[in-house]
NURO-689954 format. One record per residue (C-alpha): x, y, z. Coordinates in pm, whole numbers, plus 50000, padded with zeros to 5 digits. Layout:
<rs>
+-------+-------+-------+
!     x !     y !     z !
+-------+-------+-------+
!     X !     Y !     Z !
...
+-------+-------+-------+
</rs>
This chain:
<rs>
+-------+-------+-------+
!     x !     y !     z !
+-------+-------+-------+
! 49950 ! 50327 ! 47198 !
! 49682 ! 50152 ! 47004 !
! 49890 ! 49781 ! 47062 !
! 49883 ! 49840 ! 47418 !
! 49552 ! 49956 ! 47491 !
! 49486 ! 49632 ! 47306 !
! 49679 ! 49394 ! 47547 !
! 49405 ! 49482 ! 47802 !
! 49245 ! 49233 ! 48047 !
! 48975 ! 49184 ! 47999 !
! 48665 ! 49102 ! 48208 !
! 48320 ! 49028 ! 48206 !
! 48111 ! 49106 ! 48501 !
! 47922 ! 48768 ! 48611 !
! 47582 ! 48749 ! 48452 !
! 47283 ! 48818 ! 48681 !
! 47113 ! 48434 ! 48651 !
! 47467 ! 48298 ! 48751 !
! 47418 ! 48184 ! 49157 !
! 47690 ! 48323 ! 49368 !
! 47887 ! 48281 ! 49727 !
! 47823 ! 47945 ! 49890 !
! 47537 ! 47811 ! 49694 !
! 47738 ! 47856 ! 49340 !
! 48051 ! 47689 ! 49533 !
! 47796 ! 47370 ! 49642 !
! 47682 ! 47389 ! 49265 !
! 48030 ! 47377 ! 49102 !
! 48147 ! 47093 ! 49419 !
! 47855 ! 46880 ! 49304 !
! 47950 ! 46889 ! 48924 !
! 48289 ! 46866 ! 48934 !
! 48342 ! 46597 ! 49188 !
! 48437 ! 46842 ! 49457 !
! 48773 ! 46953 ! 49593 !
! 48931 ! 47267 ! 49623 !
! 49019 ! 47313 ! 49254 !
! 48679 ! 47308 ! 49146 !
! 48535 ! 47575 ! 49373 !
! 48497 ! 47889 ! 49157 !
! 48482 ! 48183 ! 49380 !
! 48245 ! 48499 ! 49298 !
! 48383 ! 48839 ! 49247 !
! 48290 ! 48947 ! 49573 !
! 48443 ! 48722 ! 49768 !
! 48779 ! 48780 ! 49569 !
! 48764 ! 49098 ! 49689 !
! 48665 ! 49051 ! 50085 !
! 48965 ! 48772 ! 50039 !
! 49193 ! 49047 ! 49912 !
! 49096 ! 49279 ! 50200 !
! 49172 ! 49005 ! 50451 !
! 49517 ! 48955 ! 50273 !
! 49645 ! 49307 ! 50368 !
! 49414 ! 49304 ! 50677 !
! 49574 ! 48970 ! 50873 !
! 49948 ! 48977 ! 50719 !
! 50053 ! 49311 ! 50767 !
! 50166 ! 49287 ! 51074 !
! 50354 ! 48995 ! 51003 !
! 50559 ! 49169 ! 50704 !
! 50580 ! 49466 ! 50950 !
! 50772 ! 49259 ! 51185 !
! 50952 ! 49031 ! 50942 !
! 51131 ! 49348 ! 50822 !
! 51192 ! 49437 ! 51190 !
! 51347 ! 49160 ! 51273 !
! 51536 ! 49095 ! 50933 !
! 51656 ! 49489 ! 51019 !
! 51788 ! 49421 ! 51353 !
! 51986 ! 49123 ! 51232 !
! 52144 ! 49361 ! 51029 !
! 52241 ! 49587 ! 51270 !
! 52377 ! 49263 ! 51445 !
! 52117 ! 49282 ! 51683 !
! 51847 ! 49001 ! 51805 !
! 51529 ! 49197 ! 51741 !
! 51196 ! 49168 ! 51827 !
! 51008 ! 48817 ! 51725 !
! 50821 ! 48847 ! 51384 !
! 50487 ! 48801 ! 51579 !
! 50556 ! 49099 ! 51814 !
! 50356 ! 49368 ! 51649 !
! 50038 ! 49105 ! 51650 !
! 50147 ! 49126 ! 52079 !
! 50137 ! 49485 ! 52073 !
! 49815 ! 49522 ! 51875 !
! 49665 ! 49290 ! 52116 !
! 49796 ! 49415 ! 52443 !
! 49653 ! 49770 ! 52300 !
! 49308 ! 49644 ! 52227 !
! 49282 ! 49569 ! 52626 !
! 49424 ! 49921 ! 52731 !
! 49195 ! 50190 ! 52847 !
! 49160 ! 50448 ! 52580 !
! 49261 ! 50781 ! 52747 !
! 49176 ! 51151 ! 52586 !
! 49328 ! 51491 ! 52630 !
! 49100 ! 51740 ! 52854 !
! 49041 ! 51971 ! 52528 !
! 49018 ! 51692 ! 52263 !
! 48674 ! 51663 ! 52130 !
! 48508 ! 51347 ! 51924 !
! 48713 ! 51422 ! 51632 !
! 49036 ! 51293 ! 51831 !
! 48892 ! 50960 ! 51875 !
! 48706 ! 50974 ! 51532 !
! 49042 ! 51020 ! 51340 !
! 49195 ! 50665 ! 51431 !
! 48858 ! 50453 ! 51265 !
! 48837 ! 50690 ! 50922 !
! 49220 ! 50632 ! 50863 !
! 49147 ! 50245 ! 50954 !
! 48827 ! 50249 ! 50709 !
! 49044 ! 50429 ! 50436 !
! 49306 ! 50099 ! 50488 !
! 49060 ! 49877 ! 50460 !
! 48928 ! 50029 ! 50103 !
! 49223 ! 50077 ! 49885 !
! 49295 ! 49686 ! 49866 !
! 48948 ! 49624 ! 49698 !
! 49054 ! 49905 ! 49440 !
! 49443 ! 49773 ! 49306 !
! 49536 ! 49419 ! 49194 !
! 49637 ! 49213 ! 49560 !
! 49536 ! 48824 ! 49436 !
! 49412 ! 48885 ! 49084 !
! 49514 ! 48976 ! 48728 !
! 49199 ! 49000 ! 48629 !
! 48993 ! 49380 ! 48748 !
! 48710 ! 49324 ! 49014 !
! 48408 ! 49522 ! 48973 !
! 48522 ! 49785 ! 49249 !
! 48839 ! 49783 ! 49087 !
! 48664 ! 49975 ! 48807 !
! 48554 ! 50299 ! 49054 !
! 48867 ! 50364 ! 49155 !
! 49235 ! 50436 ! 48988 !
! 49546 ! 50495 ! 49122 !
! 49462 ! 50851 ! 49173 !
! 49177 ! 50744 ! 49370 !
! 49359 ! 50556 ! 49593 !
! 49621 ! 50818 ! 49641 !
! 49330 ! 51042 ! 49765 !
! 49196 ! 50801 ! 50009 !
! 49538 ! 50748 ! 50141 !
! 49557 ! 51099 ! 50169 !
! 49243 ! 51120 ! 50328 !
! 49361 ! 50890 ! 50582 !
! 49700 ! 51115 ! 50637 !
! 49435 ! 51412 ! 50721 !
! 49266 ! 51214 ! 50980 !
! 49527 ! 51108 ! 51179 !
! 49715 ! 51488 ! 51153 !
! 49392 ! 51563 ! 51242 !
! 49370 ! 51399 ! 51545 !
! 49721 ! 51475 ! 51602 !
! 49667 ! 51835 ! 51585 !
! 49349 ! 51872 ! 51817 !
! 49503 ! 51771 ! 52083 !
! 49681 ! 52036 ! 52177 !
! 50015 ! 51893 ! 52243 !
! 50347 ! 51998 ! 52067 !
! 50470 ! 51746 ! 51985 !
! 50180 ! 51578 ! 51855 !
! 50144 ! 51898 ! 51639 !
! 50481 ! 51933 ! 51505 !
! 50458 ! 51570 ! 51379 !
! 50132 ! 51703 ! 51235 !
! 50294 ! 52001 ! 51070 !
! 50571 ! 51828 ! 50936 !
! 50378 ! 51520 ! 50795 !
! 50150 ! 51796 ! 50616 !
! 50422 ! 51952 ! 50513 !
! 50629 ! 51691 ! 50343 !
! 50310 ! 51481 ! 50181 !
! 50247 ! 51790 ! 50007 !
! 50611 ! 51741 ! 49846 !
! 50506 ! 51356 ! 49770 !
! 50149 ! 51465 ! 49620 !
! 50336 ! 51603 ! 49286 !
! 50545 ! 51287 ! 49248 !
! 50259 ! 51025 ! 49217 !
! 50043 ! 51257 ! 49025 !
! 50305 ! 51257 ! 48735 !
! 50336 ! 50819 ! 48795 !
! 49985 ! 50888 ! 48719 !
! 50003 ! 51079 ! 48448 !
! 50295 ! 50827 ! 48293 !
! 50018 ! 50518 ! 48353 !
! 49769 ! 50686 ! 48197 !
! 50026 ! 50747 ! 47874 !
! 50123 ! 50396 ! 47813 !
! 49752 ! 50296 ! 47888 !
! 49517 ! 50516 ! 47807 !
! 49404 ! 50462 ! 48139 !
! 49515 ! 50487 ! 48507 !
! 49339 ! 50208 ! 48633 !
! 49607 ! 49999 ! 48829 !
! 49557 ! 49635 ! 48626 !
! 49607 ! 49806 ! 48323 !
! 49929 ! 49912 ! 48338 !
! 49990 ! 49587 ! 48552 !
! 49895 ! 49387 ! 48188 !
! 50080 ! 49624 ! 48003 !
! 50408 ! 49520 ! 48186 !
! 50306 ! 49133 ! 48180 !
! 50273 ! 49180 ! 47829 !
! 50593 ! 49135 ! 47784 !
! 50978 ! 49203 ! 47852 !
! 50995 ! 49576 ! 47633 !
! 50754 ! 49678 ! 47804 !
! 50912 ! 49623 ! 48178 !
! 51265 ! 49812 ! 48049 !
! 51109 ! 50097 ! 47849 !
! 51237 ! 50447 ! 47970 !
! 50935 ! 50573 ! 48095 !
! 50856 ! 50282 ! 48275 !
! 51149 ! 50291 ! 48443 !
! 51194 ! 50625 ! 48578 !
! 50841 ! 50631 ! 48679 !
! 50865 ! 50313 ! 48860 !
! 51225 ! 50447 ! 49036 !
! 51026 ! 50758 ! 49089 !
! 50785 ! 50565 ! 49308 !
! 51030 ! 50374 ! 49486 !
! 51162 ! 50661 ! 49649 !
! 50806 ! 50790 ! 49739 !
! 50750 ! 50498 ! 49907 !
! 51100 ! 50505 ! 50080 !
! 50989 ! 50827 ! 50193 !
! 50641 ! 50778 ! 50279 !
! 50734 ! 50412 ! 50522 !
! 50943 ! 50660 ! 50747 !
! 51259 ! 50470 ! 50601 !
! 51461 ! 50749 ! 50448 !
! 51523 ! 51056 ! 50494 !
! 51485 ! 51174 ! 50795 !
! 51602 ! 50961 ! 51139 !
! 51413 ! 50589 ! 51163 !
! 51058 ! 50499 ! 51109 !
! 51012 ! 50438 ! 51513 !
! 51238 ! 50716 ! 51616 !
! 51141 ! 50869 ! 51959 !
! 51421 ! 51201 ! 51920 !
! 51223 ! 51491 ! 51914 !
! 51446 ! 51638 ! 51565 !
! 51303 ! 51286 ! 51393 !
! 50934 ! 51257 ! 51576 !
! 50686 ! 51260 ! 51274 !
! 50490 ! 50946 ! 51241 !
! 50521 ! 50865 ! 51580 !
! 50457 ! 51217 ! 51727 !
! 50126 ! 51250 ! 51551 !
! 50034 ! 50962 ! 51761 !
! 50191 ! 51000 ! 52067 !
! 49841 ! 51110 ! 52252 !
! 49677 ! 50812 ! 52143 !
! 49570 ! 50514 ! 52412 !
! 49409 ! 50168 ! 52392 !
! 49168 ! 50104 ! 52065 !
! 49259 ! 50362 ! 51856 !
! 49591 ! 50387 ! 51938 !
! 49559 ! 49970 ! 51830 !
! 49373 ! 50096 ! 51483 !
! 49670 ! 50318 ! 51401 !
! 49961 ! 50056 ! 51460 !
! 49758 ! 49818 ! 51244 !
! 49646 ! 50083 ! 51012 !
! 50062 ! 50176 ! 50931 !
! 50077 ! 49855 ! 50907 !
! 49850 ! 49822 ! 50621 !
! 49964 ! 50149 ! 50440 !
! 50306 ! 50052 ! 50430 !
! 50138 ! 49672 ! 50282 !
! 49925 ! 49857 ! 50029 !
! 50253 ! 50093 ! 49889 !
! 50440 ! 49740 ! 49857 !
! 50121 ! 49604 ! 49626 !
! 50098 ! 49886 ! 49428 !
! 50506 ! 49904 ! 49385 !
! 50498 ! 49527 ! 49286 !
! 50202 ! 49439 ! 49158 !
! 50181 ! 49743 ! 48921 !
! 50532 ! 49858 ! 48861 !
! 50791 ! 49605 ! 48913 !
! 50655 ! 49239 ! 48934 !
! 50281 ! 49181 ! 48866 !
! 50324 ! 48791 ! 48833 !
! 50243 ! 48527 ! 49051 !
! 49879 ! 48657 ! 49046 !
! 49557 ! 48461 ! 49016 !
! 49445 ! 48437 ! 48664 !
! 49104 ! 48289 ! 48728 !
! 48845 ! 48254 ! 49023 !
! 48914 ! 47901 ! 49118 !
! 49004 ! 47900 ! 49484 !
! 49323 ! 47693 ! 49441 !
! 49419 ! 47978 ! 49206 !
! 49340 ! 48256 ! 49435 !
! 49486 ! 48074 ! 49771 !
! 49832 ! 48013 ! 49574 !
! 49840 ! 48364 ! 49463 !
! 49834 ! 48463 ! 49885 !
! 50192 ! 48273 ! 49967 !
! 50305 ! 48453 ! 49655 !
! 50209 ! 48793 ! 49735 !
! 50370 ! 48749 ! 50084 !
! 50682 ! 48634 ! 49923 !
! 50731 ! 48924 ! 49716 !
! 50634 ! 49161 ! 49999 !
! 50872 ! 48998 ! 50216 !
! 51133 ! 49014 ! 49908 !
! 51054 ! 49422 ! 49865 !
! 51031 ! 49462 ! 50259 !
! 51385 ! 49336 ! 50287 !
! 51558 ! 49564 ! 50021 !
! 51349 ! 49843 ! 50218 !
! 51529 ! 49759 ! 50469 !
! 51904 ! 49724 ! 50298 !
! 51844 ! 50073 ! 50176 !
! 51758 ! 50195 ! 50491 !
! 52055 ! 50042 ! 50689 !
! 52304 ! 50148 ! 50401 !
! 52282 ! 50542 ! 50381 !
! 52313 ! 50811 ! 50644 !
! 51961 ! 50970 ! 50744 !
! 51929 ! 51284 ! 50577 !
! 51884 ! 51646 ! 50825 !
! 51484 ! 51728 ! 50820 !
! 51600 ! 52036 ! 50544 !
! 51745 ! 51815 ! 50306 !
! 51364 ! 51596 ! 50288 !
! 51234 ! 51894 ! 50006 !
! 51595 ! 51726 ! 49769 !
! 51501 ! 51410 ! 49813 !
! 51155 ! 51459 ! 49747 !
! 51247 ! 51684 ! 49416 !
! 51428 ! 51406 ! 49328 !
! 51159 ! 51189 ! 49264 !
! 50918 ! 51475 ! 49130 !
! 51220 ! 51536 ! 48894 !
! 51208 ! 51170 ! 48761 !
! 50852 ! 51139 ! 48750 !
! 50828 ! 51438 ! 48530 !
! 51128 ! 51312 ! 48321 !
! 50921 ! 50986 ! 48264 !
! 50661 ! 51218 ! 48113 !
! 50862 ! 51405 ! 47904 !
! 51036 ! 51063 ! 47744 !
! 50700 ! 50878 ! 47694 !
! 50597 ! 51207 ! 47508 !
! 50850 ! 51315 ! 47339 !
! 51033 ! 50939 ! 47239 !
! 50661 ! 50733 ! 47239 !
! 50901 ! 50473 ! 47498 !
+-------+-------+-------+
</rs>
């Protein structure tokens, strides 16, 4: 334990004196000679850069894998810039209410957006290196914001009235309390190998080097999160992530009320949860390479093509998985889900017991 705390990251937060954003960019331009290479980008901006990442591409990896999934299915599909259509087209919609909604319906749609939009500057997106907000929250914090962000749109879902809206409330409730369990034991296995749960740890501790990427508990807690994620993109188990059939309606029942703007905010907003889960899958777990390992620009801008690649990559096995296997009946969701509590805890259990 005491060699891999060691292989930590580290990082030193930027002194004080140092200038930052565009007048320490002009600075390091007019000592090195210009060009892109020699702009040396502040923490900050890293970080606003890293939100725009998951902010502007997600609905482009959203529709990549819709369109890679209908070719699949031998079918044309919809163009990979359609959801960027729809989000627009939405925007310019009236936004409609139910008679007995109250502010809290159209409240919902902007704290689910705003709990997006935070989790990116908390886990490693561009860098290798930990940002300074990267330090006040860990995976568990992130997992609560998402959560958070679950609440306020089964919120929304559930005041206004509708059944259908509500049973896609109920149910979501229902089965992220089965998913809860899972990535609090992932937790509990990062925080074993690195004495810490913060995301770039663990990310290091894999980089490190090849034993540490097929140990046990690595592993089964990375499997273990593969199938939360399945579960928690509307891919498997239960009917299709844009199913309409009442038996299937969870995701899109508890937004099946919504109109114009904040029906826009929740499109892109799945859009950037299902982004985030990829990151934190790849980036953490599987393949944290390909990431900037300094603050010059050209390193940061090379790590976004990267990112995208490997999102794309992930996106498409999503989407093999989810055209391979029969959809499971809405009973059989609390097996799968034991499943991956099961191998989450057994990842546990090995790191403790076998120290691998």
């Amino acid at each position: 334990m005491g060699e891999q705390a060691s292989r930590r990251v580290p990082f030193v937060l930027p002194s004080p004196n140092r200038p930052h954003g565009l007048m320490a960019s002009a600075q390091v331009i007019a000592l090195r000679g210009g060009g892109v290479s020699g702009i040396e980008l502040a923490p900050a901006e890293i970080q606003v850069l890293q939100d725009l990442t998951i902010f502007a591409f997600a609905p482009f990896v959203s529709g990549a894998i819709a369109h890679f999934e209908a070719r699949l299915q031998g079918r044309r599909g919809p163009r990979i810039l359609q959801p960027y259509y729809d989000i627009a087209k939405l925007f310019h919609k009236e936004t409609l209410a139910p008679e007995d909604a109250s502010w809290v319906f159209l409240a919902c749609p902007i704290i689910a957006f705003a709990c997006y939009l935070t989790v990116p500057l908390l886990i490693p997106v561009l860098t290798s290196y930990p940002l300074p907000l990267g330090y006040m929250g860990d995976i568990l914090g992130g997992g609560f914001i998402l959560a958070l962000a679950g609440f306020s749109i089964a919120l929304g879902a559930a005041e206004t009235g509708a059944p259908y809206a509500q049973l896609g409330s109920s149910r979501a409730m229902t089965f992220g309390a089965l998913v809860e369990p899972s990535i609090l034991f992932v937790t509990f296995t990062v925080a074993l190998v690195t004495t810490t749960d913060l995301p770039y740890f663990e990310a290091a501790a894999v980089r490190s080097s090849l034993s540490q990427v097929v140990r046990p508990a690595h592993l089964l807690a990375a499997f273990a999160f593969f199938l939360v994620v399945l579960a928690d993109t509307g891919r498997i188990p239960v009917e299709t992530h844009a199913s309409t059939l009442e038996f299937g309606m969870i995701d899109e029942a508890r937004t099946l009320e919504h109109s114009g703007t904040p029906f826009a905010l929740l499109k892109w907003g799945s859009a950037m949860k299902q982004m985030i889960l990829y990151v934190i899958l790849m980036n953490v777990f599987l393949a944290p390479w390909g990431l900037a390992g300094s603050r010059q620009l050209g390193s940061v801008l090379l790590a976004v093509p990267t990112f995208l690649a490997k999102a794309l990559g992930i996106g498409a096995i999503f989407a093999v998985v989810d055209n391979s296997f029969s959809k499971l009946r809405l009973f059989k969701i609390t097996e799968f889900m034991a499943a991956a509590f099961l191998l989450a805890v057994l990842a546990v259990l090995v790191l403790y017991l076998s120290g691998r």
